[in-house]
C-alpha positions as CSV (number, residue, x, y, z in Angstrom):
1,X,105.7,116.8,92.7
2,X,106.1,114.9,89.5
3,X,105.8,111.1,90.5
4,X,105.3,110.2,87.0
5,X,107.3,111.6,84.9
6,X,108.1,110.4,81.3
7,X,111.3,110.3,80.2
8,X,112.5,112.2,76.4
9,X,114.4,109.0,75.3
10,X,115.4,105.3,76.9
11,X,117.7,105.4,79.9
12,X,119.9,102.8,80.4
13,X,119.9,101.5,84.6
14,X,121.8,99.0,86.3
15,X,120.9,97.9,90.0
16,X,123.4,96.8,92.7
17,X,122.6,95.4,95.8
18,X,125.3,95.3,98.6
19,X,124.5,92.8,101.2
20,X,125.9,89.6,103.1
21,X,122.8,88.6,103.9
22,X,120.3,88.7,100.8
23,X,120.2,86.7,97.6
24,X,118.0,87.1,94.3
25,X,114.7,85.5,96.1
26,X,115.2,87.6,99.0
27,X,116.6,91.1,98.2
28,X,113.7,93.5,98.7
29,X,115.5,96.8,98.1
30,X,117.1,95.7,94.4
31,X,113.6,94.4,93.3
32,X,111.8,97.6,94.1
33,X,114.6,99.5,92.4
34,X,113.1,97.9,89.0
35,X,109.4,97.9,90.1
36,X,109.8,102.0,90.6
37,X,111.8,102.7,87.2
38,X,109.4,100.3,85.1
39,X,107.0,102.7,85.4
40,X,109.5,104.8,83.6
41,X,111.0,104.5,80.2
42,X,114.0,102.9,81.8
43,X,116.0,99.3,80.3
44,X,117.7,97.3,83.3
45,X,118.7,94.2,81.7
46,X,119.5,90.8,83.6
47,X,123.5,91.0,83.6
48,X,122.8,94.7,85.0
49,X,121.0,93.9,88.4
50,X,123.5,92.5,90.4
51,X,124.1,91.2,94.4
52,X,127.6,91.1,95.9
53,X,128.8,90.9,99.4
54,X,129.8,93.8,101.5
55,X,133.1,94.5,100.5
56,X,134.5,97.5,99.0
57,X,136.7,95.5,96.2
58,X,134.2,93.2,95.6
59,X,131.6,96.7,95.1
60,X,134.3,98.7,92.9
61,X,135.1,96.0,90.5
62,X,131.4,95.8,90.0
63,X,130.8,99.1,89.6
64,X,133.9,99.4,86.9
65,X,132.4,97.1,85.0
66,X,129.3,98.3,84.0
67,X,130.9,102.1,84.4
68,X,132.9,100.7,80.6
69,X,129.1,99.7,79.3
70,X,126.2,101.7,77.9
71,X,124.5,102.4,80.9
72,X,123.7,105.8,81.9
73,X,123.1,105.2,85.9
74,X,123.5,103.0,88.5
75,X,121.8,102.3,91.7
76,X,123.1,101.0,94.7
77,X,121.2,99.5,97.5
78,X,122.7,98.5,100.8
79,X,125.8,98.9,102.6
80,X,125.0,102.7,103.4
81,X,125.1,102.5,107.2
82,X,128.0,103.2,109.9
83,X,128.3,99.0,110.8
84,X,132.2,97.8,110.3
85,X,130.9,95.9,107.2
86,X,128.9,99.0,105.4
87,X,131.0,100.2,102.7
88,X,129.4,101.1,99.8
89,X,129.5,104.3,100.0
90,X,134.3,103.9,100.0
91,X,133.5,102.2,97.1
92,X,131.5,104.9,95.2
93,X,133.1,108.1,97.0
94,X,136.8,106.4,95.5
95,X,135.3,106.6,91.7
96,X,132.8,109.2,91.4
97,X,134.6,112.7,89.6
98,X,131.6,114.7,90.8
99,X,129.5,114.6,93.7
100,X,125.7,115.8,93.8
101,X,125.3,116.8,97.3
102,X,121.9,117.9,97.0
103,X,121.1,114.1,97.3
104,X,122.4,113.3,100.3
105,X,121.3,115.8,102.0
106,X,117.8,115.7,100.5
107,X,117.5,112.2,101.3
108,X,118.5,112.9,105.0
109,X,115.6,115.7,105.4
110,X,112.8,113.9,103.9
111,X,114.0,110.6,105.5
112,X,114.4,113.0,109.2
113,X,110.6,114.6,108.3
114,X,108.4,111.7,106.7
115,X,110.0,108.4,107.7
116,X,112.7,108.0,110.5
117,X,113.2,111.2,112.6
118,X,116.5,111.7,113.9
119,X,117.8,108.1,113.1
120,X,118.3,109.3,109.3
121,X,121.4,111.3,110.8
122,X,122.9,107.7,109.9
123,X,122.4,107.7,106.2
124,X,125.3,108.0,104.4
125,X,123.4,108.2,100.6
126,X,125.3,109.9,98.2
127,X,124.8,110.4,94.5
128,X,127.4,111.4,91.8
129,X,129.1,111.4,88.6
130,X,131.7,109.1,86.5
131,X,132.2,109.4,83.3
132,X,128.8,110.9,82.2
133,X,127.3,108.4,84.2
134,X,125.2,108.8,87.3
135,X,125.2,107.1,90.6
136,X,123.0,106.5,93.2
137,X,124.0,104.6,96.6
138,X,120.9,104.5,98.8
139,X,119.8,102.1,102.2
140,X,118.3,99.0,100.9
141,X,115.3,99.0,103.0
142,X,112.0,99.4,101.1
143,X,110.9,102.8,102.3
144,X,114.3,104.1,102.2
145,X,114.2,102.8,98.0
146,X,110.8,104.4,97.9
147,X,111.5,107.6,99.3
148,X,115.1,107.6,97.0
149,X,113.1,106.7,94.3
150,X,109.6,108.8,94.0
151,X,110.8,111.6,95.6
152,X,114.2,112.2,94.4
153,X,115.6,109.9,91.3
154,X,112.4,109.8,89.1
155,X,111.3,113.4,89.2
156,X,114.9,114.5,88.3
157,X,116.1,111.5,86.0
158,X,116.0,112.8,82.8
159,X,116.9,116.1,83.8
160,X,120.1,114.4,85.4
161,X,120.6,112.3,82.5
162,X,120.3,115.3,79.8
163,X,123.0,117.5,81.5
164,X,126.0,115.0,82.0
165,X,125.4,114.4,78.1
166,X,125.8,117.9,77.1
């Protein structure tokens, strides 16, 4: 596994956290998001970490935003589950052009085999492609960012990032 993995050249991140519940002080998930890629040579400036309610509108005029700016990916925290009010992943299905299965369903092993057993059949992550732009919707809990991030996202970032700029 590479854990550490330095990237060729500066990648541009924003962070989204969907929640009804959390606000800057409080939102674990978004906070590890930018503890994990620091380590990384990865920008996330302060108008791209975001937290807005639960609400697919609300998510997709977000995301549109910063899909028209120089960012190369976006992570999404949050909103992932089967509850009435968990959809982030309408909002990101409804925009992305290419869909990376392999996440999703890599997620849902490692979280089945190292973290939650048969409860991860409930994860609805999902990563994809918009306009040579990555996205990411994971859970927002900690070890569900951790996992995401050290086991999936960082080892393949710039790898991801170099092919939807050929």
């Amino acid at each position: 596994m590479h854990t550490n993995v330095k990237l060729d050249r500066n990648i541009r991140c924003a962070v989204l956290t969907v929640s009804d519940t959390r606000d800057y002080e409080t939102d674990k998930g978004g906070k590890l998001v930018k503890e994990l890629l620091s380590t990384l040579n990865v920008t996330i400036t302060e108008s791209h970490y975001k937290i807005v309610k639960d609400e697919q509108t609300v998510i997709t005029e977000q995301l549109k935003r910063w899909l028209v700016e120089d960012i190369d990916v976006i992570i999404t925290t949050g909103g992932t589950g089967i509850a009435q009010r968990d959809v982030t992943i309408e909002a990101v299905s409804s925009l992305i052009t290419k869909e990376i299965e392999g996440f999703g369903e890599l997620f849902r092993y490692l979280s089945y085999t190292e973290d939650v057993g048969t409860r991860a059949l409930l994860s609805r992550a999902i990563a994809g492609t918009v306009n040579n732009k990555l996205i990411f919707s994971i859970p927002g809990s900690t070890g569900a960012v951790k996992l995401a991030l050290n086991k999936l996202i960082k080892p393949e970032l710039n790898h991801l990032v170099q092919e939807i700029t050929k």
